[in-house]
C-alpha positions in Angstrom: -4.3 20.6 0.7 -6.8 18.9 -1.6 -7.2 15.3 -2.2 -6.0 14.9 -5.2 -2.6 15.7 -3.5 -2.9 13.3 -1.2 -4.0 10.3 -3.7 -1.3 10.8 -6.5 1.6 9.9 -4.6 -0.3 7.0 -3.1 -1.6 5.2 -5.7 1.5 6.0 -7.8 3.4 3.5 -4.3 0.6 1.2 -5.1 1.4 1.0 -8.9 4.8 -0.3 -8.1 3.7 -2.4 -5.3 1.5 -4.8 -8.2 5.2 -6.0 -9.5 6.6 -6.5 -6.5 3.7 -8.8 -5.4 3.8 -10.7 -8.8 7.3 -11.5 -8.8 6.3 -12.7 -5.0 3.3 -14.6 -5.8 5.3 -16.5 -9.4 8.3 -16.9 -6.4 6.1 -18.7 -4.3 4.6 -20.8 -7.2 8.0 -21.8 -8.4 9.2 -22.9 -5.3 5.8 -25.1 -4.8 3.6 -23.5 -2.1 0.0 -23.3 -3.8 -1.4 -19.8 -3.8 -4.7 -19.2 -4.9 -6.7 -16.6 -7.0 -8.7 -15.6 -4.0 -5.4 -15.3 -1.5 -4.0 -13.0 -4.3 -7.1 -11.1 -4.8 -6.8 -10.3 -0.6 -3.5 -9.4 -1.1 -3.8 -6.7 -3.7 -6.8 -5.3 -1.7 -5.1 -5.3 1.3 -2.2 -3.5 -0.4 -4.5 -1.5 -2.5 -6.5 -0.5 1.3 -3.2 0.4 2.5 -1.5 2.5 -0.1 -4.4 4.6 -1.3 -6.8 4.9 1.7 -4.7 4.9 4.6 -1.4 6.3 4.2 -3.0 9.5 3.0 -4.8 10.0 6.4 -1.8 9.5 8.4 -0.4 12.7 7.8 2.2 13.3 10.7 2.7 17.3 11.1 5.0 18.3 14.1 3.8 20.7 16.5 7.0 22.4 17.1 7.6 20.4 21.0 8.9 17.2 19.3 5.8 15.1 19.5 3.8 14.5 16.5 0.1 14.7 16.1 -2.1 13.1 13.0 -4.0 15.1 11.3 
């Protein structure tokens, strides 16, 4: 399996994540908590950490005896 595999379908979950954190951030603006630039900055690295780098290592294959190893 190359890597290309594995990045495509995780960035493509971080490319819908950016919306969803928006609407979250302008939610939390209109309802009066302050949020700043750097806090949002953390969070789309965070997400961006999460979606693209990690998700793709945690492969789970099952060995056939019901447990689950990473690979």
């Amino acid at each position: 399996m190359s890597l290309l595999n594995l990045l495509i379908p995780a960035f493509t979950g971080f490319v819908f994540m950016i919306p969803v954190l928006m609407l979250w951030f302008h939610h939390l603006h209109r309802s009066g908590h302050s949020v700043s630039r750097l806090h949002q900055a953390g969070v789309y690295l965070f997400c961006y950490y999460l979606f693209v780098l990690l998700l793709p290592l945690r492969r789970v294959v099952s060995d056939g005896n019901g447990t689950a190893a990473a690979v």
